[in-house]
C-alpha positions as CSV (number, residue, x, y, z in Angstrom):
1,X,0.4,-212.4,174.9
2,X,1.4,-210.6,177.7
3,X,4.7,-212.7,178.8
4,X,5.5,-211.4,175.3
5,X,4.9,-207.9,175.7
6,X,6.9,-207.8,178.7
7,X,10.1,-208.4,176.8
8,X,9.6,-205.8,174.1
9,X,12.5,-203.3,174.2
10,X,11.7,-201.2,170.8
11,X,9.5,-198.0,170.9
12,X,5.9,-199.0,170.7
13,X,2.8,-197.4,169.8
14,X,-0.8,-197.8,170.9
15,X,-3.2,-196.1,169.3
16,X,-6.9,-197.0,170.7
17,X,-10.4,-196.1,169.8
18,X,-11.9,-195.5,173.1
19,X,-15.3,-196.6,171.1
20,X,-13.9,-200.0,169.7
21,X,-16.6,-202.6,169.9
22,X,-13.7,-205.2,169.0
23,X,-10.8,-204.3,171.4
24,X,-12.0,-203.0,174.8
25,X,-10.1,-200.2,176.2
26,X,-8.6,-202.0,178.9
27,X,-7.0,-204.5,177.0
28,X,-5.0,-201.6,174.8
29,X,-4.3,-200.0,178.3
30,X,-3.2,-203.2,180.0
31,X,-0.6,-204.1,177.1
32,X,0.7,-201.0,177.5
33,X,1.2,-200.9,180.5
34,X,3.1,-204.0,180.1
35,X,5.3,-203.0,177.6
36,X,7.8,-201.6,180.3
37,X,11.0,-202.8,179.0
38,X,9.8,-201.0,176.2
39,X,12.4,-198.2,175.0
40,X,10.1,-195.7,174.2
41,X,6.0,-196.5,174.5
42,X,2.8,-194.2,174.1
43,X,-0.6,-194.4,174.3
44,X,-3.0,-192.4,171.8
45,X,-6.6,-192.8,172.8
46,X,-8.9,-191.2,170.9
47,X,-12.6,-190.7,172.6
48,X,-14.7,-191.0,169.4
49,X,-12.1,-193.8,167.6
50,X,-13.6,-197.4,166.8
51,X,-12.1,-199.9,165.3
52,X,-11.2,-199.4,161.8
53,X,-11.7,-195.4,161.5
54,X,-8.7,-194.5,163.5
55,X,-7.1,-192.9,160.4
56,X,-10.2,-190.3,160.2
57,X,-9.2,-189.2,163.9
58,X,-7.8,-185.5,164.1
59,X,-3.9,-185.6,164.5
60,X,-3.7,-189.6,163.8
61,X,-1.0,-189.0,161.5
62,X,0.6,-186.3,163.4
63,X,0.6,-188.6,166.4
64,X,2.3,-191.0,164.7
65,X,4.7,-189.1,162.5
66,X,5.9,-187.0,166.3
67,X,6.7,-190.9,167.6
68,X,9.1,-191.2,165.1
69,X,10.4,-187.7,165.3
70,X,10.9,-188.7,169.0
71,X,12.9,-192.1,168.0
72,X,16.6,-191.4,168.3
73,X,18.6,-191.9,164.9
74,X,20.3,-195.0,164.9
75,X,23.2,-195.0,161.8
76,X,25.2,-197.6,160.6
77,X,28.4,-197.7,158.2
78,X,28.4,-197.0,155.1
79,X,28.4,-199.6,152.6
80,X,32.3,-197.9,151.4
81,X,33.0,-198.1,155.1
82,X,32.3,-201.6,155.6
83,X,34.1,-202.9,152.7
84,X,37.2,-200.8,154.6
85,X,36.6,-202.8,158.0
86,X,36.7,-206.3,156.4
């Protein structure tokens, strides 16, 4: 729901089949452009996508896989370094 998707603060995705018979277009667009608290958002539309043959898309997986790239590392202590804080 959208009052949801206003509070989202990790990176999110889209990734739309501008040819979906189940999702309109709009309604990926309009989430997105919801998802402003968001710490990291992007859209991939792709012109000849439906709904369930997004993975046969050129660069679907590269899309995805440079989102990640893109995340900054988050790191926590090491198991032996927490045992030394407790």
């Amino acid at each position: 729901s959208l009052p949801k998707v206003r509070r989202i603060e990790c990176p999110c995705l889209y990734l739309t089949g501008l040819l979906d018979p189940i999702i309109p277009t709009w309604m990926s667009n309009t989430l997105y452009n919801e998802t402003r608290t968001a710490r990291k958002r992007h859209l991939c539309e792709y012109p000849f996508g439906k709904h369930n043959d997004l993975p046969i898309m050129p660069d679907y997986f590269e899309n995805i896989q440079s989102f990640i790239d893109e995340l900054p590392l988050i790191t926590t202590p090491s198991t032996e370094q927490q045992s030394v804080l407790r």
